[in-house]
C-alpha positions as CSV (number, residue, x, y, z in Angstrom):
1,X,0.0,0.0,0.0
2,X,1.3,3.5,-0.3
3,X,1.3,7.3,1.2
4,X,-0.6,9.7,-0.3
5,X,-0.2,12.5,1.8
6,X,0.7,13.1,5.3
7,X,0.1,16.3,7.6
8,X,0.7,17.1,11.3
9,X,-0.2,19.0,14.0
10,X,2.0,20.6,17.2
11,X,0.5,23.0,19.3
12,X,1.7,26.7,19.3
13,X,2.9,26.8,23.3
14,X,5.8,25.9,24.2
15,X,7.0,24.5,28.1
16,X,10.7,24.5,28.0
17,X,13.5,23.1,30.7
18,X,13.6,26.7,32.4
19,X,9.5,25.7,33.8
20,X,10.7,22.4,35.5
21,X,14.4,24.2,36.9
22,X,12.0,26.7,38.9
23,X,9.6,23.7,39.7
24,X,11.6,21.0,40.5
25,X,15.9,22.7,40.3
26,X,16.5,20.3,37.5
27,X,19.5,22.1,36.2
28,X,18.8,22.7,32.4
29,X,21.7,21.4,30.7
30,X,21.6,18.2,33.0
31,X,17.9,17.5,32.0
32,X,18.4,18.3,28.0
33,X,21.7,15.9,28.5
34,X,19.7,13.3,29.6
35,X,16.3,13.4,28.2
36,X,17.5,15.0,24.3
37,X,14.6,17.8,25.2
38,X,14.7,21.7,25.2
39,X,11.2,22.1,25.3
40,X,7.8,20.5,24.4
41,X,4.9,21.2,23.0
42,X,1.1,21.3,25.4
43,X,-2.3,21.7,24.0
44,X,-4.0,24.9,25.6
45,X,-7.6,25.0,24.2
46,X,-7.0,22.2,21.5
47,X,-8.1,18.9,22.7
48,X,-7.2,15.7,21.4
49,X,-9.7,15.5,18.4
50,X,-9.3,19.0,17.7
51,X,-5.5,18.5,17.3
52,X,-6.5,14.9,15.1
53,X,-8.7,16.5,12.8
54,X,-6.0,19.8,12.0
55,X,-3.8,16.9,11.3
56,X,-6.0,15.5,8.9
57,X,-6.9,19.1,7.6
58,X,-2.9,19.5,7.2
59,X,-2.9,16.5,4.7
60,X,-6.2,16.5,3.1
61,X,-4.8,19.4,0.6
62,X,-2.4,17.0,-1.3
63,X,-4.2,13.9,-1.4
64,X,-5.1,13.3,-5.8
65,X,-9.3,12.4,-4.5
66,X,-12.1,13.8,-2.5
67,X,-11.9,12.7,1.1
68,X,-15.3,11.0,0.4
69,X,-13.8,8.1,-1.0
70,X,-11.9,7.4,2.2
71,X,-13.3,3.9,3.3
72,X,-11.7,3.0,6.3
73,X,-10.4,5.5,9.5
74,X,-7.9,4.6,12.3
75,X,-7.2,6.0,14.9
76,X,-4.5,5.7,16.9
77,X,-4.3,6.6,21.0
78,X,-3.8,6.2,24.6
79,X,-4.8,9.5,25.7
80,X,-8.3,9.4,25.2
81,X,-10.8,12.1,25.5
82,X,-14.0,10.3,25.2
83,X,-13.6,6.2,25.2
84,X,-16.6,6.0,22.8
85,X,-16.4,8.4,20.6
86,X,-13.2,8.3,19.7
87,X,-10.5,10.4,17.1
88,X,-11.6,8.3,14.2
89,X,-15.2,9.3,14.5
90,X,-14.5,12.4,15.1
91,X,-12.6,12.7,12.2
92,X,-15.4,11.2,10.1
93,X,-17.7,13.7,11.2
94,X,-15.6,16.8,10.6
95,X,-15.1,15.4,7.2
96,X,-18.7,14.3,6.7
97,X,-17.3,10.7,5.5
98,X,-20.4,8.7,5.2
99,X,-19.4,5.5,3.7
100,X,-16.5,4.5,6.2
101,X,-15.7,2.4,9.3
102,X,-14.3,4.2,11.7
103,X,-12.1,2.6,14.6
104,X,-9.4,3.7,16.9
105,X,-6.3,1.1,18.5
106,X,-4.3,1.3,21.7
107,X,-1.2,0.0,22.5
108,X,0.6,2.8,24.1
109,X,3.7,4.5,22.2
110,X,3.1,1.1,19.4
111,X,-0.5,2.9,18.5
112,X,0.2,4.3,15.5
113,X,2.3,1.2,14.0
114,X,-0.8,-0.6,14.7
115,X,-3.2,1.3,13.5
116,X,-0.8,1.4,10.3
117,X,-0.9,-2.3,10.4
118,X,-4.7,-2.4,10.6
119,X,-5.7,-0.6,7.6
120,X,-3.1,-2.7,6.1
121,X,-5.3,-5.7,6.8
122,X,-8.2,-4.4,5.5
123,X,-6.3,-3.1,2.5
124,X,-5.5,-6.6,1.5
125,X,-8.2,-8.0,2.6
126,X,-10.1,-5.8,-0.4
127,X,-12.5,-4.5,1.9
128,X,-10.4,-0.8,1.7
129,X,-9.1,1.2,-1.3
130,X,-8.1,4.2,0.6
131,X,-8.0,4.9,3.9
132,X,-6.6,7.6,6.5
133,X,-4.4,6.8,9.5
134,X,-4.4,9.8,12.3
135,X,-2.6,9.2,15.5
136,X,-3.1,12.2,18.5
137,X,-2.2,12.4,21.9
138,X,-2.7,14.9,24.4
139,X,0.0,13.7,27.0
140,X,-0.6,16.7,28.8
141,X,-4.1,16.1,29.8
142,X,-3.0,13.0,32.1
143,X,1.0,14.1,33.1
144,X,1.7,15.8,36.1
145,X,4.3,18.1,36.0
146,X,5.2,17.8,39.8
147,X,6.2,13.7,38.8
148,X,9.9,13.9,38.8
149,X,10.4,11.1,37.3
150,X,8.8,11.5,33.8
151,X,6.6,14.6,34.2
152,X,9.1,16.5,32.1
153,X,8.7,14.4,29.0
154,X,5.4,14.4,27.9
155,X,4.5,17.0,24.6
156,X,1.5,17.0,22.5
157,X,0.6,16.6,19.0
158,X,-1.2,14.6,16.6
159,X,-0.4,13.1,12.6
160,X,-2.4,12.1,9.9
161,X,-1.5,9.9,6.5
162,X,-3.8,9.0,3.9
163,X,-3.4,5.7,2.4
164,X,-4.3,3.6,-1.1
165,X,-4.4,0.6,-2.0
166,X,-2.2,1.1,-5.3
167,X,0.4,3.9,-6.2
168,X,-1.9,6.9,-7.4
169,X,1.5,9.4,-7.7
170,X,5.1,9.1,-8.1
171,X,4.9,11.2,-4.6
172,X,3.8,8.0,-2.7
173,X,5.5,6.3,-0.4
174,X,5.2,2.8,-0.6
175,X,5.1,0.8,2.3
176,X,6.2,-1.9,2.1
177,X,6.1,-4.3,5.4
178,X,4.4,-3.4,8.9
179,X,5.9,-5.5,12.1
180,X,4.5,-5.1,15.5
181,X,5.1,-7.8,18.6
182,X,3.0,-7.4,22.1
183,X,5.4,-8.1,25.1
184,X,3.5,-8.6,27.8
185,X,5.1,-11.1,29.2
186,X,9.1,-9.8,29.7
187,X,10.1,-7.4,32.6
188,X,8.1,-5.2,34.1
189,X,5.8,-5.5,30.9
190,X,2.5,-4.7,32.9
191,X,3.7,-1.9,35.4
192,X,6.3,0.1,33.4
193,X,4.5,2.6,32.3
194,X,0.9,3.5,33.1
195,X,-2.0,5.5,32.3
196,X,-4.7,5.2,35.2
197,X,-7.2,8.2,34.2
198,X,-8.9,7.7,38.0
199,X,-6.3,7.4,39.9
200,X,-2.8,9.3,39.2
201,X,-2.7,9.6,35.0
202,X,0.6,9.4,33.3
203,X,3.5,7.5,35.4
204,X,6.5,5.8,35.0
205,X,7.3,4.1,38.0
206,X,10.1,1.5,36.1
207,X,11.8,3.7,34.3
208,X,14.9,1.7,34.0
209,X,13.1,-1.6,33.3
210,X,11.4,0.6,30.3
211,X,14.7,1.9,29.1
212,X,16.3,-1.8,28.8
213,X,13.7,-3.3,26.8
214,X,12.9,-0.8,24.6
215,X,16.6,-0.5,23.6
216,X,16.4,-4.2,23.1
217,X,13.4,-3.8,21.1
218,X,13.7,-1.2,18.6
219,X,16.8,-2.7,17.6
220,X,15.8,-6.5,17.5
221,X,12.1,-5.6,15.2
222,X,13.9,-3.2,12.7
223,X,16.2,-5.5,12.1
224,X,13.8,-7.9,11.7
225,X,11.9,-6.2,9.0
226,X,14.3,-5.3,7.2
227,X,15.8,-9.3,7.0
228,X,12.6,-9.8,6.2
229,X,12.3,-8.2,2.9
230,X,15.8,-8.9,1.9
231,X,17.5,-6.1,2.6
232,X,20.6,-5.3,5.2
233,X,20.7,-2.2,7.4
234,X,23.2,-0.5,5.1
235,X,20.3,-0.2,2.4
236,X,18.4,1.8,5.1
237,X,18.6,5.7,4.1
238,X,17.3,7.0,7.3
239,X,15.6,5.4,10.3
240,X,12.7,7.4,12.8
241,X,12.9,5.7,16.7
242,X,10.2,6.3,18.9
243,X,11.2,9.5,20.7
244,X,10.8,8.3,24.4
245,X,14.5,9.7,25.3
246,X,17.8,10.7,23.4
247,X,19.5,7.8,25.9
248,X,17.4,5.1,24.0
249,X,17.3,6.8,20.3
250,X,21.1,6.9,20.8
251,X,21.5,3.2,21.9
252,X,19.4,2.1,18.9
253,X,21.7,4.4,16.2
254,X,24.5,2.6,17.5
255,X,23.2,-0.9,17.8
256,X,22.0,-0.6,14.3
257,X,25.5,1.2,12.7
258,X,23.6,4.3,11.6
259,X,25.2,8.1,11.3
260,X,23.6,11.0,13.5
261,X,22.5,12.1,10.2
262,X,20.4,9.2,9.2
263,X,18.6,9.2,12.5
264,X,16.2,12.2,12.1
265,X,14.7,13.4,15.4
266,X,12.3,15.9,16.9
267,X,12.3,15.0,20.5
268,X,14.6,18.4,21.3
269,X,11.9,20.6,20.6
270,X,8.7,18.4,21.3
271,X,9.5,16.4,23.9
272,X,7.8,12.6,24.0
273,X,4.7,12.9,21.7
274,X,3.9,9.3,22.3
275,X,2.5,6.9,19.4
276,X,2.3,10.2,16.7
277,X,5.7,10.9,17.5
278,X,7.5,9.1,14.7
279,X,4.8,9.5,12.2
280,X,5.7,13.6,13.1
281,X,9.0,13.1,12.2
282,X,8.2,11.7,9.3
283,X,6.2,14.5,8.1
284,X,8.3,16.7,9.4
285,X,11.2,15.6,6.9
286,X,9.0,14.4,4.1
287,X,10.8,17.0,1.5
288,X,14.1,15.3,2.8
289,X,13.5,11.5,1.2
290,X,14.5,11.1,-2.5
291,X,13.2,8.4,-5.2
292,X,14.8,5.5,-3.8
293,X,15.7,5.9,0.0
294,X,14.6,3.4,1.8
295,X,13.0,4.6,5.6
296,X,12.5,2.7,9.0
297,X,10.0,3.3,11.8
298,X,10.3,1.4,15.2
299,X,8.2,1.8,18.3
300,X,8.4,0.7,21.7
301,X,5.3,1.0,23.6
302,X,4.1,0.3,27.3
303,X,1.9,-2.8,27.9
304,X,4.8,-3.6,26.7
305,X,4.8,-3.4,22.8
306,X,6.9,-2.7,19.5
307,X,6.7,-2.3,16.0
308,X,8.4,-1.0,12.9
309,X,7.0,-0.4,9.5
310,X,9.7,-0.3,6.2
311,X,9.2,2.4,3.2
312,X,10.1,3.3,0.2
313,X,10.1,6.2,-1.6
């Protein structure tokens, strides 16, 4: 299947390392060293669909169709708003999209790569032509900025790509294998992370146990996918990690052999955007891939999870 179009979303204000040194006397050079942030990005008066659906505006413009032709929605999120009517019927009603299912997945920071994955299946299934993937999370809504342990992480944002069955330009992106893995059953799997809307939101209280296996993770599953379609990491032109923490993003680039310049990145200036995050980096650089170059996404989620999707452009 390939990429139409993709668009994103960020909201305008900006929290930066100077808010938690007053709050908590983190020094600012000691959190940016080991975090990778300078500031992130917090919602105001958007909310989560209102940030889902700008995303989808942001691509809508250079998709080669009417929206009304979209036949499937997915949304992608753990920071729900409203558990029934979620960001993919919200898009479908902001869009007035009448003949579409709409559905939205979980699995933590893995969300979008699922979501990816299940408009995939109904791709080639031939129950879809074209369909729109939008992941949004509104971290901010659930983290507490007093947590010292990962209050200081969490930004918000949302992304959007719309999807066909065949190549409709030579501007798509083909995708060309989706890989995801649940992994609740090693470490800490169940307890690393957590999102308990009625009792404390947002917390991390194994933050080391998280680290480990996501630096495990992201490694083994890209490497994975790639083997899988006959290829070796040197054929990869650029790769986009989850970005949960330069520490991790760093121990994957060097696991995997890659150059600082191959691993694009926006967690200095948005902070931990959690399952849009790489699919905003990727839309963020979009002018930057050539006919050719080959692209990597991995994802490490809580639950725990991880995925990785392989492109070409």
């Amino acid at each position: 299947m390939y990429i139409n179009s993709v668009g994103h979303y960020i909201p305008e204000k900006v929290v930066d390392n100077k808010y938690f040194e007053q709050l908590h006397g983190f020094d600012d050079n000691w959190l940016f060293k080991r975090t990778g942030i300078l500031e992130r990005r917090r919602a105001t008066s958007e909310d989560i669909n209102v940030m889902a659906i700008n995303a989808v505006s942001s691509a809508k413009g250079k998709i080669p169709y009417d929206i009304s032709e979209v036949d499937t929605i997915v949304g992608a999120t753990y920071s729900y708003k409203d558990t029934l009517n979620t960001i993919a019927h919200q898009v479908q009603h902001e869009f007035d999209i009448k003949n579409t299912r709409a559905l939205t997945v979980s699995s933590a920071c893995s969300s979008l790569i699922n979501a990816l994955e299940v408009a995939q299946a109904y791709i080639i299934s031939g129950k879809s032509k074209k369909a729109i993937v939008v992941a949004s999370e509104h971290n901010s809504a659930y983290s507490d900025d007093s947590d010292k342990v990962s209050g200081h992480l969490w930004g918000d944002g949302a992304v959007a790509f719309f999807i066909s069955k065949e190549r409709l330009s030579e501007d798509d992106i083909e995708i060309k294998d989706i890989k995801t893995k649940g992994l609740g059953t090693v470490g800490r799997s169940i307890e690393g992370v957590k999102l308990e809307p009625a009792k404390d939101g947002i917390t991390m209280p194994f933050g080391r146990d998280v680290f480990n296996w996501a630096c495990k993770y992201m490694t083994e599953i890209v490497k994975d996918v790639v083997e899988e379609n006959h290829y070796k990491e040197e054929d990869i032109d650029y790769v986009i990690p989850h970005q949960a923490n330069v520490r991790i993003i760093e121990n994957v680039r060097k696991q995997l052999g890659f150059s600082n310049e191959q691993v694009l990145t926006n967690i200095e200036k948005c902070g931990n955007t959690g399952c849009a995050s790489v699919g905003i980096v990727f839309s963020q650089n979009q002018e930057k891939f050539r006919k050719g170059n080959k692209i990597a996404l991995t994802v490490f989620g809580g639950g725990y999870s991880c995925g990785a999707v392989l492109m070409e452009k």
